[in-house]
Steps between C-alpha positions, in 0.01 A plus 500: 500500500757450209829344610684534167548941318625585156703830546634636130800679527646652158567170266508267765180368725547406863289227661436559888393176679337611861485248729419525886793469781351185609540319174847632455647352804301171501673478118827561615467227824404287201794602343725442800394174569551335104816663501598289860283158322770570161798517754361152728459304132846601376670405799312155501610457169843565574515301814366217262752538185785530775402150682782257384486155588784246598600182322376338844154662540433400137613131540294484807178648293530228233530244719182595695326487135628182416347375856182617408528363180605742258806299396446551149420853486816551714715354236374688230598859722865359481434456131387825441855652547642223288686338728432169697619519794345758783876528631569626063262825532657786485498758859354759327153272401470344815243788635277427143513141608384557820232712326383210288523229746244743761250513177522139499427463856177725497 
């Protein structure tokens, strides 16, 4: 049984791809349910990008690193954003902060 047809028609040639019923609908389910994955990862990723972060719940991150140790490391984050005092960074970085000081903690 061929599945695929070459019709000529005047200057032009149409290809004809049969496939059975079955296949159809089990490719459009497919279809259905990568479209609903595509819409679950974008909204994950927006839910993440949106997450802001306090000056509090950052202070209170660092300071559980520097209890465990991580002193140093913790003082070069505040570094990073060229200033030297936690209380110095800037609103709008305190989410990336937070962001670094969770890799730290992994």
């Amino acid at each position: 049984m061929r599945f695929i047809r070459f019709i000529e028609s005047g200057d032009f040639m149409k290809v004809i791809i049969d496939i059975p019923n079955e296949a159809v609908e089990m490719l459009k389910d497919m279809a259905t349910a990568l479209q609903t994955i595509a819409k679950t990862i974008t909204v994950e990723q927006s839910k993440q990008e949106e997450k802001t972060f306090s000056l509090e719940e950052v202070r209170a991150k660092l300071i559980d690193l520097s209890r465990k140790g991580k002193r140093e490391e913790v003082k070069g984050l505040i570094k990073q954003f060229d200033v030297q005092r936690l209380t110095d960074v800037p609103k709008t970085f305190l989410s990336e902060l937070m962001r670094k000081a969770e890799e730290i903690d992994e």
